[in-house]
C-alpha positions, -999 to +999 in steps of 0.1 A: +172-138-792+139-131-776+127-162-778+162-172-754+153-147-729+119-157-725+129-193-720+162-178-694+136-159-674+107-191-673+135-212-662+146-191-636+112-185-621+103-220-620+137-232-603+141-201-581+108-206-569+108-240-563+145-234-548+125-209-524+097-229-514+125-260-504+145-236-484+111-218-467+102-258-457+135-268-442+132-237-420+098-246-412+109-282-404+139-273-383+117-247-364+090-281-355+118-305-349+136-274-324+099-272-307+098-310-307+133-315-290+130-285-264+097-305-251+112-343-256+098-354-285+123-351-311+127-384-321+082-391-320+081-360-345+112-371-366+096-406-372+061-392-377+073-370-410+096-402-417+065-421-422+041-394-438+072-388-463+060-350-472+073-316-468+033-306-471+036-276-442+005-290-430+016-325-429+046-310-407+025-292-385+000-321-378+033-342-372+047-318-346+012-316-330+008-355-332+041-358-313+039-332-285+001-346-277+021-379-264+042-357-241+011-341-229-010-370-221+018-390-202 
């Protein structure tokens, strides 16, 4: 009976967190592509984490930052 328990409360940590850390990157990415679209580059940053296929934050971020530099130089 313990030995259930312990295995009930491992899965649920792993899952839940990993459930937590999918929902806290969708935000994230909803927040850049938001950014992206209110300075007309929505599509630039949608294609750049297309092609780095990651949900790394960072990789995110450096997308966003990649797109909205083409804006500013134009």
């Amino acid at each position: 009976m313990t030995i259930l328990i312990i295995f009930a409360i491992t899965f649920t940590v792993l899952f839940g967190g990993r459930f937590l850390v999918r929902m806290n990157t969708l935000k994230l990415h909803s927040e850049y592509y938001r950014k992206a679209d209110e300075r007309g580059c929505a599509e630039r940053y949608d294609s750049l984490v297309r092609l780095y296929k990651s949900s790394d934050p960072r990789i995110l971020e450096m997308a966003y930052l990649e797109a909205i530099s083409c804006t500013k130089a134009a």
